[in-house]
N, CA and C of each residue as an Amber inpcrd file, in Angstrom:
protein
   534
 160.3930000  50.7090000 227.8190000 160.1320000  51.7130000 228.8320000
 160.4720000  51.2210000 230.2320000 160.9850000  49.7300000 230.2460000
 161.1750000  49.0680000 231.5990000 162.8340000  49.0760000 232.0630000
 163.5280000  50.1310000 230.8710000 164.9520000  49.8060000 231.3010000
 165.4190000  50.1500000 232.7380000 166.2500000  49.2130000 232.8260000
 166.7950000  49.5500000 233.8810000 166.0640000  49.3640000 235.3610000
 164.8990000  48.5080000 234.9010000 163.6870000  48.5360000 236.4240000
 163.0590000  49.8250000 236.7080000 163.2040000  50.7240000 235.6780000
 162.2370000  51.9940000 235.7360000 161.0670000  51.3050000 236.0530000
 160.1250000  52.2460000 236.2250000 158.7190000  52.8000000 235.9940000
 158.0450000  53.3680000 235.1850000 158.9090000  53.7180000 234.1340000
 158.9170000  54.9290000 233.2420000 157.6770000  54.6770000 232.2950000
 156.9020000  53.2260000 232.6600000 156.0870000  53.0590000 231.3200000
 154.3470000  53.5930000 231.6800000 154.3890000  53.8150000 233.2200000
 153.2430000  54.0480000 233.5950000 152.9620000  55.6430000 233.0160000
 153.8640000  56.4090000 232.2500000 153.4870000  57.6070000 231.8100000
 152.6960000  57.5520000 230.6660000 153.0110000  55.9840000 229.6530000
 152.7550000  56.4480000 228.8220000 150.8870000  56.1490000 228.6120000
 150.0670000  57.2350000 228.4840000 148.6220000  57.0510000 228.8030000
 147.7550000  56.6880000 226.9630000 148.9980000  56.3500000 225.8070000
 148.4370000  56.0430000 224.7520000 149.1880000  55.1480000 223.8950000
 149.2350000  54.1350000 222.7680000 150.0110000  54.3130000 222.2890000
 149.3470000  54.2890000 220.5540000 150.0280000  55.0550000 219.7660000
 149.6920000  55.4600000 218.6930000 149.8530000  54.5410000 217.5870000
 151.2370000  53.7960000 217.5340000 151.6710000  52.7690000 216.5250000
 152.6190000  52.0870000 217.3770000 152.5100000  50.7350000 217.1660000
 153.8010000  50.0380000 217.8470000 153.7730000  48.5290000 216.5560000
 155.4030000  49.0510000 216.4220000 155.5770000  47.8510000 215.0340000
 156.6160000  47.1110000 215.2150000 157.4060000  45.6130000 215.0230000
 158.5950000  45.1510000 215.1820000 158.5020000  45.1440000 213.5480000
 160.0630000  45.9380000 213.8240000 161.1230000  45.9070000 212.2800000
 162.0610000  45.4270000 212.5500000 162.1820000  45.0980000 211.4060000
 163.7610000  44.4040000 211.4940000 164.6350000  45.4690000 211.3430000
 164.5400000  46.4880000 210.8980000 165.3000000  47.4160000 210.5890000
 164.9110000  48.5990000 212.0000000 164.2880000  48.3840000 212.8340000
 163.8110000  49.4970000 213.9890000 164.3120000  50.2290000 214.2460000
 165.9500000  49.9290000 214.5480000 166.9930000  51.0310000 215.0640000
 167.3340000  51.7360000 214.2800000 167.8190000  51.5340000 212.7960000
 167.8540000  52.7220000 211.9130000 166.7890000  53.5770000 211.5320000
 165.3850000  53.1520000 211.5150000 164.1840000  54.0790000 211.6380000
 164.3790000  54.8090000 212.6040000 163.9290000  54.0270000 213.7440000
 164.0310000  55.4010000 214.9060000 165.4340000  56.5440000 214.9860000
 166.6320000  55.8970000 214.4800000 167.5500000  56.8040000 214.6100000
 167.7890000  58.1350000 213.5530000 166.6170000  57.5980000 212.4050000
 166.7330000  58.5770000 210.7300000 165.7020000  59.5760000 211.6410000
 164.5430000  58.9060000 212.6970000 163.6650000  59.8790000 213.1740000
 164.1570000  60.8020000 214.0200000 164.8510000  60.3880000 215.0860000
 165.7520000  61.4050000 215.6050000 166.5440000  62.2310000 214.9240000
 166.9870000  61.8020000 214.3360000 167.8310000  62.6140000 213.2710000
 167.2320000  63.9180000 212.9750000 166.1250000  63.2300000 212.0180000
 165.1750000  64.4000000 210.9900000 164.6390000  65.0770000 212.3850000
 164.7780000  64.9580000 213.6050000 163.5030000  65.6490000 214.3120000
 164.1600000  66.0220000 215.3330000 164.9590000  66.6020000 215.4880000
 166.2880000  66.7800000 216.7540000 165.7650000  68.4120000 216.9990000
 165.5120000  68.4850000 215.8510000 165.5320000  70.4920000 216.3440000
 164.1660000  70.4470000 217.2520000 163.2700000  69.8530000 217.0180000
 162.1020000  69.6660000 217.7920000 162.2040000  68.9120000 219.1160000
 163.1030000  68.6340000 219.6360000 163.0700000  67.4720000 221.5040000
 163.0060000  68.2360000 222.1860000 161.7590000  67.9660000 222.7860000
 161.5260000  69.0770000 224.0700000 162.9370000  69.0250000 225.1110000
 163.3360000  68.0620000 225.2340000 164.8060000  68.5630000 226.4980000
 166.3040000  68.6490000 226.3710000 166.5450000  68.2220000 224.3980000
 167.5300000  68.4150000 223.8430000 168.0570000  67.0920000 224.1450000
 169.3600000  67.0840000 222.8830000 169.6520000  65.4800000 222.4490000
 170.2530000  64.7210000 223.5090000 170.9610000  65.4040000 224.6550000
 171.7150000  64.8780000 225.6280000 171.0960000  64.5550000 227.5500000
 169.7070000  65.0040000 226.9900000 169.3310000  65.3930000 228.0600000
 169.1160000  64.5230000 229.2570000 169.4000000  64.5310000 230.4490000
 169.1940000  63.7890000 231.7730000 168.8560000  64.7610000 232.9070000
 167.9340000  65.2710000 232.8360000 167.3020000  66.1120000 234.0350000
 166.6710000  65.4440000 234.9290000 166.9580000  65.0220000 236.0970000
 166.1260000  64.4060000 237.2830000 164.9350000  64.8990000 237.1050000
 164.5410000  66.4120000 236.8210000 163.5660000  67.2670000 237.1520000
 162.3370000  66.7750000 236.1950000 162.2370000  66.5760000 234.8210000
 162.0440000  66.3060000 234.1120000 161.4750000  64.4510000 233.7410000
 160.7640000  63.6810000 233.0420000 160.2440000  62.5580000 232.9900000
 161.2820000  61.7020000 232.0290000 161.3460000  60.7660000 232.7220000
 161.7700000  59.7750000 231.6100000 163.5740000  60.2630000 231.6750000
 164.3150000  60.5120000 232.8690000 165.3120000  60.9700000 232.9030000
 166.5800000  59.5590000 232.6850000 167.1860000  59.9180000 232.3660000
 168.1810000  58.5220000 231.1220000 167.2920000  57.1860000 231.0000000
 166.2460000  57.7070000 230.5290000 165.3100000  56.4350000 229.9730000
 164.4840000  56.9240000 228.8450000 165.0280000  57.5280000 227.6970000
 164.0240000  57.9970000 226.6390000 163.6030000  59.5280000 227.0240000
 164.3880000  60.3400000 228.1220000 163.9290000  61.6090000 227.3200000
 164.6150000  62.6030000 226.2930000 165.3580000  61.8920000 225.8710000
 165.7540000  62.7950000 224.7050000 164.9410000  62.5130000 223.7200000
 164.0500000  61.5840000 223.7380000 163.1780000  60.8330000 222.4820000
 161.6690000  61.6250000 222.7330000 161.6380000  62.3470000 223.4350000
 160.2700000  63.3660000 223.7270000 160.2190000  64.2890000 222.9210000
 158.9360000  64.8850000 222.6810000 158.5740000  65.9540000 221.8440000
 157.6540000  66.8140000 222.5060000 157.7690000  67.8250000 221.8930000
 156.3830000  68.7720000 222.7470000 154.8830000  68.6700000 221.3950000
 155.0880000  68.4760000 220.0870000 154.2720000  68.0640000 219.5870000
 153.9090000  66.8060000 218.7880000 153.0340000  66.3170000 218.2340000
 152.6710000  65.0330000 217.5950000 153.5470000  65.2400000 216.3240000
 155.1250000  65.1040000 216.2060000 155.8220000  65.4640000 215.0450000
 155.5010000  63.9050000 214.2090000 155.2240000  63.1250000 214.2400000
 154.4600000  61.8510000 212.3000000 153.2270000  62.1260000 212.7730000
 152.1110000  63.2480000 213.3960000 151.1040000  63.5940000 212.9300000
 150.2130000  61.9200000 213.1800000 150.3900000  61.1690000 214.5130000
 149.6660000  60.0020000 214.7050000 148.6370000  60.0850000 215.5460000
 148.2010000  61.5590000 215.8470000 147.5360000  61.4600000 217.1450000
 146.6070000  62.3570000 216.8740000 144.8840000  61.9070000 216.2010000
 144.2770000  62.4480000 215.7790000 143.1700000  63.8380000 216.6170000
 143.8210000  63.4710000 218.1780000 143.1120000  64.3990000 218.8410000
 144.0220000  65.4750000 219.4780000 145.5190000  65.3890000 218.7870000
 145.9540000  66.5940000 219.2260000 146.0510000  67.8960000 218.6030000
 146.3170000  68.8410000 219.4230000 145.7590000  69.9880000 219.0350000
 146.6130000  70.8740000 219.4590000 146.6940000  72.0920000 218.5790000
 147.9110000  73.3620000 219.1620000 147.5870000  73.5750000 220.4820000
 146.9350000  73.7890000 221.4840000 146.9610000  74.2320000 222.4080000
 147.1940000  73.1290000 223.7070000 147.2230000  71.8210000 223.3100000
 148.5330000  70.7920000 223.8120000 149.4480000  71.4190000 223.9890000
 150.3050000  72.2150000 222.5520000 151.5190000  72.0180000 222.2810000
 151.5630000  73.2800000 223.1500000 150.9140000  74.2830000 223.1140000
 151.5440000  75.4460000 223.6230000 151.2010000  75.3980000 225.3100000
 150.2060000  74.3170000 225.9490000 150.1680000  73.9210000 227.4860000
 151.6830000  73.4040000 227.8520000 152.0920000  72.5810000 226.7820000
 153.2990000  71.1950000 227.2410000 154.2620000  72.5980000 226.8540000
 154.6820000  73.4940000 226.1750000 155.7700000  74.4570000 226.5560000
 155.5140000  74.7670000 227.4010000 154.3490000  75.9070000 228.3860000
 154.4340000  76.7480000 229.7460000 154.7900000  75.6230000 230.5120000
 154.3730000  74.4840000 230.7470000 154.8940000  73.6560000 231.8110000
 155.9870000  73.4560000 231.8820000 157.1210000  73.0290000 230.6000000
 158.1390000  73.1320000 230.6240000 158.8570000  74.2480000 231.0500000
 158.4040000  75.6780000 230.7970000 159.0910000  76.6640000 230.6840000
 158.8770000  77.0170000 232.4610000 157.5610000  76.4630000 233.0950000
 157.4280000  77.1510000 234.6230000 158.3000000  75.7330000 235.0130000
 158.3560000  74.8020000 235.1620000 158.7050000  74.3660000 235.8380000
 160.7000000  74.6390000 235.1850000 161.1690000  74.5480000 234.6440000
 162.8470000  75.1430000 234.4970000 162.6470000  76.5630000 235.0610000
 161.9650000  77.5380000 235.4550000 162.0010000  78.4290000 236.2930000
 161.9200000  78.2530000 237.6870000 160.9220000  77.2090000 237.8940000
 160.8220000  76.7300000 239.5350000 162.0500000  76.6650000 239.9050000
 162.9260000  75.5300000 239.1110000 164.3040000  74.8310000 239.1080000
 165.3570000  75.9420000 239.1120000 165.0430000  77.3260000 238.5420000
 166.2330000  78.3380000 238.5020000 165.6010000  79.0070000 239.8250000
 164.5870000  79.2240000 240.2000000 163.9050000  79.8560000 241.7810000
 163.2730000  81.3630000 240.8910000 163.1990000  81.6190000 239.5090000
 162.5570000  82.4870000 238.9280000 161.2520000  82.5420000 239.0290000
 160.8590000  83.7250000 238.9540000 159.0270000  83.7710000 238.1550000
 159.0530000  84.1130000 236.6880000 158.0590000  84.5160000 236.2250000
 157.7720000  84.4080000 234.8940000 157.8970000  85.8780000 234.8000000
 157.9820000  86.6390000 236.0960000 157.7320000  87.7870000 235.1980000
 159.3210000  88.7170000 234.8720000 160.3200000  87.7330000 236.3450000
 162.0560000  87.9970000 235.5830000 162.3460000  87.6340000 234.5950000
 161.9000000  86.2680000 234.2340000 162.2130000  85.9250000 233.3460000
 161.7230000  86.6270000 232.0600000 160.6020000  87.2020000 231.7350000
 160.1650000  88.3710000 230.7220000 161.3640000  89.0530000 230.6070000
 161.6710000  90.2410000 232.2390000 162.1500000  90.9380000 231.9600000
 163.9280000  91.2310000 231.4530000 164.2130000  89.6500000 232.0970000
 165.5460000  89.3590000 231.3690000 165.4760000  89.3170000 229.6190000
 164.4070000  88.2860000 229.3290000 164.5950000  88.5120000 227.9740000
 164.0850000  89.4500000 227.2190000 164.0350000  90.9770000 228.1870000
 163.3710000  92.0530000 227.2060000 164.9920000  92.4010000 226.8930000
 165.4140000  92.6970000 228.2610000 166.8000000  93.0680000 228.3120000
 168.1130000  92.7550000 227.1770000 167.4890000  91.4500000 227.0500000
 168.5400000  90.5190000 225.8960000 168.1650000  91.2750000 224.7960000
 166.8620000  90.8280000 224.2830000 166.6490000  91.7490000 223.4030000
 166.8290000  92.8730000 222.6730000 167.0170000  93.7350000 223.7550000
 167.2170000  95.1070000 223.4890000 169.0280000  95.1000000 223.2330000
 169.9390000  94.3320000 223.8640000 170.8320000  94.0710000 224.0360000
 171.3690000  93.2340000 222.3760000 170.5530000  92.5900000 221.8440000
 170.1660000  91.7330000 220.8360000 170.4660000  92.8600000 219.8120000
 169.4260000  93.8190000 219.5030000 168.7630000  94.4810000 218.8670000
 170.1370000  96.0030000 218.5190000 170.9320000  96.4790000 219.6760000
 172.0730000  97.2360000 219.5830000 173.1350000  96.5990000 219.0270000
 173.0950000  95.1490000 219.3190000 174.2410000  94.0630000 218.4950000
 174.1380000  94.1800000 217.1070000 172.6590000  94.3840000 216.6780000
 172.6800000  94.0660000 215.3010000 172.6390000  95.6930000 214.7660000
 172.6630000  96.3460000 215.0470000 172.2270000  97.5690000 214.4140000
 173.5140000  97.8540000 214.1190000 174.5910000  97.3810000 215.5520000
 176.2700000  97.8720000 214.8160000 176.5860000  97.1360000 214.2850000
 177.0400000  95.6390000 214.1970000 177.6770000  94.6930000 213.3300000
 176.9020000  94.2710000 212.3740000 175.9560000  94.5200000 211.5820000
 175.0790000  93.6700000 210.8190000 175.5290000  94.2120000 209.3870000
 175.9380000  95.8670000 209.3940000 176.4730000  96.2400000 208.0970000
 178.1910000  95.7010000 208.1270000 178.3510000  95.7430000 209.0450000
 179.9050000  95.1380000 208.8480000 180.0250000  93.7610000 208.0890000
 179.1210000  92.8820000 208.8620000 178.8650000  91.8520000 208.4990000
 178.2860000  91.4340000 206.7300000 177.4340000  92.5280000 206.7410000
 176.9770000  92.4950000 205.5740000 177.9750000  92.5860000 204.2120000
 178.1340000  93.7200000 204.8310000 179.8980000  93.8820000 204.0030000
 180.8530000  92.5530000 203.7300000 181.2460000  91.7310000 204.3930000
 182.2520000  90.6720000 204.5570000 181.4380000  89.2870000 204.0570000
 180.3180000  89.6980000 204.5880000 179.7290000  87.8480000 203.7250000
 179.4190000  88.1300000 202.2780000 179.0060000  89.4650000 201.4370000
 179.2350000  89.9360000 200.0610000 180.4130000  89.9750000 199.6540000
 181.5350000  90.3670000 200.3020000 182.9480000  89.9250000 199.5060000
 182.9480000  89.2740000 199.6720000 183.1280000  88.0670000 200.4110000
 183.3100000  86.4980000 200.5810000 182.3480000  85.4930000 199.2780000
 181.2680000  86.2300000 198.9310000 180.2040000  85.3490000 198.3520000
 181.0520000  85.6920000 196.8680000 181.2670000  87.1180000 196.5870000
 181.4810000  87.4100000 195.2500000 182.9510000  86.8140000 195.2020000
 183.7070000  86.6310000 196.2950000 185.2280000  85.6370000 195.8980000
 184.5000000  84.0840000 195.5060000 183.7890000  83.5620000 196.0660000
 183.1840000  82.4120000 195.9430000 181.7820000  82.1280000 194.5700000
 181.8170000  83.3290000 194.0370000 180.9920000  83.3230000 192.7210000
 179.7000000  82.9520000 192.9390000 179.3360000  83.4470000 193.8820000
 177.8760000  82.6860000 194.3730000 176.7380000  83.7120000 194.3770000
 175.8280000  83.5520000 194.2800000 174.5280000  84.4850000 193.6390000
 174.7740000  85.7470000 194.6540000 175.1570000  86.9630000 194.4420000
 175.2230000  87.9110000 195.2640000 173.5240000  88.5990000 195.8330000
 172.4640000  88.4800000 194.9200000 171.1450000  89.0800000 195.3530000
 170.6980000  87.5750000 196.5250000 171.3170000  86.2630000 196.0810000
 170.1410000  85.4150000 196.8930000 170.7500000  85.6110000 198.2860000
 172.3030000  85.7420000 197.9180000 173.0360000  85.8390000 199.4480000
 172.8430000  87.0390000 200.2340000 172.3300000  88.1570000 199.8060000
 171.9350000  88.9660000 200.3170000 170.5420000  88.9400000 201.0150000
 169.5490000  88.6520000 200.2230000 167.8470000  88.1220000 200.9260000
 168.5010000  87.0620000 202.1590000 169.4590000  86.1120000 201.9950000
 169.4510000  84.6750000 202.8750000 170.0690000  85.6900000 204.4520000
 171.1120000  87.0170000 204.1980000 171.5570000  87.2020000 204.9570000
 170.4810000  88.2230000 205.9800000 169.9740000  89.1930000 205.1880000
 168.8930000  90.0620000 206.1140000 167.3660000  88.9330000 206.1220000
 167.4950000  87.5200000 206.2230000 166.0280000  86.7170000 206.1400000
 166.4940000  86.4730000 207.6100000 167.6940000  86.0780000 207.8980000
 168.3260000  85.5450000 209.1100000 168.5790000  86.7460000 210.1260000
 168.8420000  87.8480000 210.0570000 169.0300000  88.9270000 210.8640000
 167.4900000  89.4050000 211.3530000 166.4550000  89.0450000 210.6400000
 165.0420000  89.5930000 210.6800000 164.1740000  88.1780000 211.0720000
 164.9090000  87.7090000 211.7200000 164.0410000  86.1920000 212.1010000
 164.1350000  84.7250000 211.3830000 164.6910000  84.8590000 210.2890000
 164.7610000  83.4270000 209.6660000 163.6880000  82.9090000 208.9020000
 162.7930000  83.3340000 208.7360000 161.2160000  82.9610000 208.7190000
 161.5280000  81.6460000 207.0550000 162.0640000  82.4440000 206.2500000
 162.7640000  81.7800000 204.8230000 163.6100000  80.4020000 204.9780000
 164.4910000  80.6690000 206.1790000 165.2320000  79.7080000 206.3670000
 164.5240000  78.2850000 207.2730000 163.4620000  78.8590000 208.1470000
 162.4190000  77.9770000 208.6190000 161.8830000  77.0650000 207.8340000
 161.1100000  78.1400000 206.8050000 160.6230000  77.4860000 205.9230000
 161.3160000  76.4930000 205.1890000 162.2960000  76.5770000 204.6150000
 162.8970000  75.6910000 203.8960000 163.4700000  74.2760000 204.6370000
 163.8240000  74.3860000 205.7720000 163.8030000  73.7100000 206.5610000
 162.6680000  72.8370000 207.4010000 161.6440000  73.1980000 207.3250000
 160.5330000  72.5230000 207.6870000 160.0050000  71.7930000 206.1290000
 160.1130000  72.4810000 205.0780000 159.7460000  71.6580000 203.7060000
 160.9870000  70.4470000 203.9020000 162.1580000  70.6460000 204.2690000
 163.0170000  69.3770000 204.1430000 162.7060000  68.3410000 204.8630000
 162.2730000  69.1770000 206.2920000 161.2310000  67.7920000 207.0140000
 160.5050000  66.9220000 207.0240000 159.4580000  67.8160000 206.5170000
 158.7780000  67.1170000 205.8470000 159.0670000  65.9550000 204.5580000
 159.8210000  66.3460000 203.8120000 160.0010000  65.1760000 202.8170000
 160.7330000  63.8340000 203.5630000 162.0110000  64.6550000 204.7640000
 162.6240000  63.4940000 205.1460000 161.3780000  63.0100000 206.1620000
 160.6720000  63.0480000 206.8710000 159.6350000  62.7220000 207.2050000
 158.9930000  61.4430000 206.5710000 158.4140000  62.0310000 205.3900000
 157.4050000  61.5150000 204.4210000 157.9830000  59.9240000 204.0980000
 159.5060000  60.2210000 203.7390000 160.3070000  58.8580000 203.3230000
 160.6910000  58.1520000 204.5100000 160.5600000  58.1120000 205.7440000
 160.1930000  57.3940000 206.6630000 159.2950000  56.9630000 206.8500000
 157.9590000  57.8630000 207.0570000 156.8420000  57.2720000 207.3660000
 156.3440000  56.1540000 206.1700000 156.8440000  56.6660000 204.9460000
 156.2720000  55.8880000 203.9110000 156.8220000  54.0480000 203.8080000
 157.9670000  54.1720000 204.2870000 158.4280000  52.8900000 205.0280000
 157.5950000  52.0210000 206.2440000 157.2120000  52.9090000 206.9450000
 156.2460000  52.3350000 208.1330000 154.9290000  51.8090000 208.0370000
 154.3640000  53.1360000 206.6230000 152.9510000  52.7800000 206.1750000
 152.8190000  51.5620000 205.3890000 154.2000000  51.1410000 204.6800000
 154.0890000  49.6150000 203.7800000 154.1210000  48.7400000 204.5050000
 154.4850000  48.5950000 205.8500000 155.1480000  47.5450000 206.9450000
 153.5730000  47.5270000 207.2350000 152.6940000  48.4600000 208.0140000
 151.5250000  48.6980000 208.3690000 150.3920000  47.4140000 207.4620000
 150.4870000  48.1200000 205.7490000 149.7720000  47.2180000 205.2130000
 150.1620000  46.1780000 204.7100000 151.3760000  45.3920000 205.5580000
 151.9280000  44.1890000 205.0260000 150.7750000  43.2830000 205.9370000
């Protein structure tokens, strides 16, 4: 946390696990990996505005993703978004309540997108699936699961997490009781 003659370490007010591996860098990098969709400032990120700017904030999260931190709680997670979300508005000179009304706008804008192209679409990824011999009913649920929010595709994706998860941590927990 001292790279570079930062300061950067006086943020941190806990620490949960700290282990030397010999293998460290490929752990932490399988963790990034498995956990990229979750970084609060995205994989590339260097925002002055923001903590830990080219010193570990792409390695931030907005929640306790290996579940090490027995006193956190959803309403952490959903404080550490509004802060994020008011302060990148400060930074655009927005309030909260343009910003609503832009993304009603999208929305609605969203919502006319799909109502015309979604049967077109529908149309072309069913011939494509039936040239490709591929389950025509599952490709159909996978295609209106994704037009209606994803919720299926979440899911399955958070079960993969979890396992790739599990086979990390389960590496850490043997090191733990070595």
């Amino acid at each position: 946390m001292s790279y570079g003659g930062s300061e950067d370490w006086k943020y941190i007010d806990k620490v949960l696990l700290f282990l030397n591996l010999s293998d460290a860098f490929n752990i932490e990098q399988s963790l990034h990996s498995c956990l990229d969709s979750k970084k609060a400032f995205g994989r590339f990120s260097a925002s002055k505005d923001f903590p830990l700017c080219k010193n570990g904030q792409s390695e931030l999260y907005i929640e306790d993703v290996l579940t090490l931190d027995s006193e956190y709680s959803e309403q952490q997670k959903q404080e550490t978004l509004y802060k994020i979300k008011d302060k990148r508005l400060s930074i655009l000179g927005k309030t909260h309540e343009q910003e609503r009304r832009e993304a009603m706008i999208q929305n609605i804008v969203f919502c006319i997108l799909i109502l015309l192209f979604a049967p077109i679409g529908f149309v072309i990824r069913m011939i494509f699936s039936k040239l490709e011999g591929a389950d025509l009913k599952e490709e159909a649920a996978d295609f209106f699961d994704r037009i209606t929010g994803g919720k299926k595709l979440a899911a399955r994706e958070a079960s993969q997490l979890k396992v790739n998860l599990e086979e990390i941590m389960s590496r850490i927990r043997t090191e733990l009781n070595n």
